[in-house]
N, C-alpha and C positions, 0 to 999 in steps of 0.2 A: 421438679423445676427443670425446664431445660432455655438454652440461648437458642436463637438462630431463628425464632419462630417466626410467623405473621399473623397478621389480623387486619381484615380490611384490605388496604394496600400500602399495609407499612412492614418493613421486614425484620430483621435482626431483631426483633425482640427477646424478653425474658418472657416466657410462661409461666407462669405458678400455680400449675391446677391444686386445688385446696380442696379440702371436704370440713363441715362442720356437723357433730353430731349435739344437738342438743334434747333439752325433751321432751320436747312435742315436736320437733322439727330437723329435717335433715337436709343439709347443703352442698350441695355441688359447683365449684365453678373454676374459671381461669381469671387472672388476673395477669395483664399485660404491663410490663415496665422497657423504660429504655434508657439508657445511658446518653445524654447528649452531651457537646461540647460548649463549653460556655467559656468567656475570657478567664483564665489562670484556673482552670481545673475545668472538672464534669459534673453536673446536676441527675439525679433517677426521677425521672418525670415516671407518671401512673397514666398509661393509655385508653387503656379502656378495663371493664370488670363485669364481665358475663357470667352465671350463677341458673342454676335450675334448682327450685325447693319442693319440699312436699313434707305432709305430716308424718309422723311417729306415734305409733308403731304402724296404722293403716293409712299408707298412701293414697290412698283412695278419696280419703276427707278433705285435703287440701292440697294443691297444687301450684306453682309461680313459676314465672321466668324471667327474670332481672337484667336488663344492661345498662351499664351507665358506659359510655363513649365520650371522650372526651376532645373538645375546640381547642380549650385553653387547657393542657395538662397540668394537674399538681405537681408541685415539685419536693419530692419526698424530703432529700439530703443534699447537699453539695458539697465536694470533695477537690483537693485535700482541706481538712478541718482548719481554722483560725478563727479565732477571736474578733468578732465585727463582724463575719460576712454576714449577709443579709440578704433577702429576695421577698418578693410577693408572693402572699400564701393565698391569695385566689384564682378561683380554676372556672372554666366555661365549660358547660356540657351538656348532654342530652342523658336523659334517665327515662326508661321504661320498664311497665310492670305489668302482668299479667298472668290472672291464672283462673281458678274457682276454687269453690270448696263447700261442704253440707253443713244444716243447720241442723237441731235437734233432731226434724222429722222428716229427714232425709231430702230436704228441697235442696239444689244446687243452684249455686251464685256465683255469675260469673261478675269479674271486675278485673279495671282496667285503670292505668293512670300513666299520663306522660307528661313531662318536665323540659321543658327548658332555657335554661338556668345559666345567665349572662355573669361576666366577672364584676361588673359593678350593682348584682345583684337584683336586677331586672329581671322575672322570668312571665312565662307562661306554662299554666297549669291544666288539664284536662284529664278529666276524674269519672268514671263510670262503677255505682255500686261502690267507693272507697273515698273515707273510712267507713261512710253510714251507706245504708241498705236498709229497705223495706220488701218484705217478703210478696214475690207477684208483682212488683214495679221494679223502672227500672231509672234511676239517678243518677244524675250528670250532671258537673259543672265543668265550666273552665273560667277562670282567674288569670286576669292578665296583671302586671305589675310594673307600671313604668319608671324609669329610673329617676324621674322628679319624685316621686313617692305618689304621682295618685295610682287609682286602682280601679278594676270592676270585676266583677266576680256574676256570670249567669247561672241560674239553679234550671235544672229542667228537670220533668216527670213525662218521662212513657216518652220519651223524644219532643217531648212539646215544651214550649219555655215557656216558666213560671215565671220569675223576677228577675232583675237587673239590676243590682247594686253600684254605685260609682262612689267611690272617695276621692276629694280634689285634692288639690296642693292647700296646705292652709293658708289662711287671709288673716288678716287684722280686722277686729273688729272695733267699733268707733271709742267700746272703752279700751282700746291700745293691744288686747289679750288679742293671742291666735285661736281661730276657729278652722275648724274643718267642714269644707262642704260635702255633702255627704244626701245620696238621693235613694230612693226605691219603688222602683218603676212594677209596676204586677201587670202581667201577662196572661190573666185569668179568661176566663166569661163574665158577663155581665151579673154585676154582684159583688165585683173583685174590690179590694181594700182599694182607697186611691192612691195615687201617685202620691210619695213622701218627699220633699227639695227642702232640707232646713239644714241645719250647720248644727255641729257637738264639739264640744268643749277639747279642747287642744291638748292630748293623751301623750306625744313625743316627748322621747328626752329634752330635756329643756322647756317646754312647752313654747316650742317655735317649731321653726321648717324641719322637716325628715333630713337627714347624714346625706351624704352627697359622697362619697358612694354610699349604694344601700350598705354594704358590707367591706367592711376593711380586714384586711389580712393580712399581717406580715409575722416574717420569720427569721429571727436571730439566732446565731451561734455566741454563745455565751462565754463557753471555752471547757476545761475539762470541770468534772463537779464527782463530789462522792452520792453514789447511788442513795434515793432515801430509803429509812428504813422499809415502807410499804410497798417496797420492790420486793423486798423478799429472794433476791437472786442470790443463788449459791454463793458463794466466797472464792470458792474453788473457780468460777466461772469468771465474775469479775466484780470488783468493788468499788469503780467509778468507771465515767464514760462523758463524752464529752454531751453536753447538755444542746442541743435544738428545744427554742421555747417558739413556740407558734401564740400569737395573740388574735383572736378575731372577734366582730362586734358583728351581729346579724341584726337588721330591721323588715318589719316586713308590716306596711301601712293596714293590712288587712287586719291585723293583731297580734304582733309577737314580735318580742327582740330578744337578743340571747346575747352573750358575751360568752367565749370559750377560753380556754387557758391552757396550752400543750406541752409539756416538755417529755421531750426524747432521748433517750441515755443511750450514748453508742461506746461499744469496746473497742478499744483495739486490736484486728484479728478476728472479730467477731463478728459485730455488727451493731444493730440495736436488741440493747436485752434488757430496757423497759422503760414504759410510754405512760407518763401520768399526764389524767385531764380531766380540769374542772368546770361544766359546764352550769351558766345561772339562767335561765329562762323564766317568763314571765309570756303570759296571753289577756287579754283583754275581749271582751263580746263589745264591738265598734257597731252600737245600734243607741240610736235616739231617746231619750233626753239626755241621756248620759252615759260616758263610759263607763262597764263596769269589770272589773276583775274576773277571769274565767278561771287563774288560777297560778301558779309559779311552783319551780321545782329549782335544786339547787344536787346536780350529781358528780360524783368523782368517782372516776374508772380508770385501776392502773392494772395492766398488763405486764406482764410480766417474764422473763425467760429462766424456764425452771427443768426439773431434771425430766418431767414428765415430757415434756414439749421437746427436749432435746434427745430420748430414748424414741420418740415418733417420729425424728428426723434420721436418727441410725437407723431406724429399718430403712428409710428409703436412701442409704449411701452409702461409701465405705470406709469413709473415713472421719475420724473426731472431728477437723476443720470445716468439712466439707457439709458435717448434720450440723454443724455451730452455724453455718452462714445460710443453711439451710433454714433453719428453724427461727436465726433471725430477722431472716425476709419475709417469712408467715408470721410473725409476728407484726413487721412494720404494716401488712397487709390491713392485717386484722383493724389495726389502729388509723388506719384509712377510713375502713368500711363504717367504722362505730361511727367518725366524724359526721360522715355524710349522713350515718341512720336517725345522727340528733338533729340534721338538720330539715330529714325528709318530715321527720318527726313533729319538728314544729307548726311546718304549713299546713300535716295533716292536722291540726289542733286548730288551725283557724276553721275550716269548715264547721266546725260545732256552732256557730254563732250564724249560720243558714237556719239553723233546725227550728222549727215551729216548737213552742212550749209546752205544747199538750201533743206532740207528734209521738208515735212512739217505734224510734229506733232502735237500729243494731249494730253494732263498731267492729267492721271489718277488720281494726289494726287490732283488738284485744281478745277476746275468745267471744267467737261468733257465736256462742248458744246461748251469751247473756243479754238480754234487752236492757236499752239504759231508754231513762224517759228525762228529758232537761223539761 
């Protein structure tokens, strides 16, 4: 970790080059912070987070290069601590990805995906080969998402366009109920399915209009809290810390909404030494006569700062305080990155509901030697 750095053309930052060894996979990258001034104290906004990966143990197999750049920066903490304060926990940004990697019989795939990702939740999507691929073609979409909640989404093959999806804003229909219109356009040769224009049954919370913003986010200081037991942190290190709860609700008209739940333990003298969060997700397949369930998960991930994580930050310093503040910023890090990975997560779960039913695909985000057939 060093001050003083740049990125772009912004100066004085914080660098936090980071490595992650996991096991099929190994990560390299920096992560940008800055201290800015806000009325009655300072906020640690997240600039940007640039990363190169590749598999384990043969890098050969798979390769990426990650940036996420940020408009509207997260705002990590704000300091000094009290009771009430409060801010917006939505961020604006740009996310790209890129890499290849081998399938069983040593064919190489390359893929591609770029985001960008408005604070009231509006983005735009474009996707080459990710998450699905067919071996010898080559698939693309982009996914546009307007902050009324309609939507379109184009499939292509071999650079040529297949279909054209649109969901509207919902209507009321004459028995009172909201519907969604909802259309699919084929871009085939002659022969092609025909054009689909009919309306599905009204899937949103409440069964009316989409959230206005797509995505809400905010963030309280709570005040000080005794660490829960599934922290797990030394005693020796610390036994409460002042509690940041993050609340956010994600929609996304194409199929999926999530609700997240964050709280951050910070010491005094420390930093944060641990991040519990509990994420509720649900996906839907948004296709005619009826919505149907693609699927829902319900996860909680706490991080933690322990002796192992803090003996990795002595070697890189020379001092107890100094591997403590150390090790507690690669941790707030970390608890960054997961957020964004469940949420890169979920949009990737809506392209499943493209896939022809007898297609027979392969899922770039899970181990690419298994074929899945929907």
């Amino acid at each position: 970790m060093k001050t003083g750095a740049s990125f772009g053309s912004q100066n004085n930052l914080i660098d936090m080059r980071y490595t992650q060894t996991l096991a099929k996979t190994a990560i390299t990258g920096d992560e940008y912070d800055a201290w800015r001034n806000v009325p009655g104290g300072q906020q640690l906004q997240e600039i940007a987070d640039v990363h190169e990966g590749s598999s384990r143990p043969n890098p050969s197999l798979a390769t990426s290069s990650t940036r996420t750049i940020y408009s509207q920066p997260p705002i990590k903490v704000q300091l000094p601590f009290a009771i009430g304060n409060s801010w917006t926990g939505s961020s604006a940004y740009r996310y790209t990805d890129s890499g290849k990697f081998k399938i069983s019989n040593g064919t190489s795939v390359t893929f591609a995906e770029d985001i960008t990702w408005d604070a009231d939740g509006s983005y735009t999507r474009s996707a080459v080969n990710f998450p699905l691929f067919i071996v010898g073609h080559k698939l693309a979409s982009i996914t546009n998402v307007e902050s009324n909640g309609s939507a379109e989404v184009t499939s292509f093959e071999d650079g040529k366009k297949i279909a054209v999806q649109t969901i509207g804003v919902p209507r009321r229909a004459a028995n009172g109920s909201y519907v969604i219109p909802w259309s699919l356009v084929w871009s085939l040769p002659k022969g092609a399915p025909l054009p689909i224009h009919t309306t599905i049954p009204d899937w949103y919370p409440g069964g009316a209009l989409p959230p206005s913003p797509l995505v809400r986010s905010t963030v309280v200081d709570t005040g000080p809290a005794a660490l829960p037991s599934s922290c797990k942190v030394p005693r020796s290190l610390a036994t409460s810390g002042e509690a940041i709860v993050r609340t956010e609700s994600l929609f996304d008209p194409t199929g999926s909404v999530a609700t997240i739940k964050e709280t951050s333990y910070y010491a005094n003298g420390i930093g944060m030494v641990c991040d519990v969060r509990f994420t509720r997700g649900a996906g839907w397949f948004v296709l005619p006569p009826a919505v149907k369930p693609a699927g829902h998960d319900a996860i909680t991930v706490t991080e933690s700062l322990t002796g192992k994580k803090l003996q990795s930050a002595l070697a890189r310093t020379r001092s107890m305080p100094d591997a403590l503040a150390y090790a507690a910023d690669a941790l707030a890090a970390d608890a960054t990155r997961e957020r964004m990975s469940a949420m890169d997560d979920l949009r990737h779960k809506v392209l499943l509901q493209l896939a022809d039913p007898g297609l027979k695909l392969f899922g770039a985000e899970s181990d690419v030697e298994q074929a899945q057939t929907w």
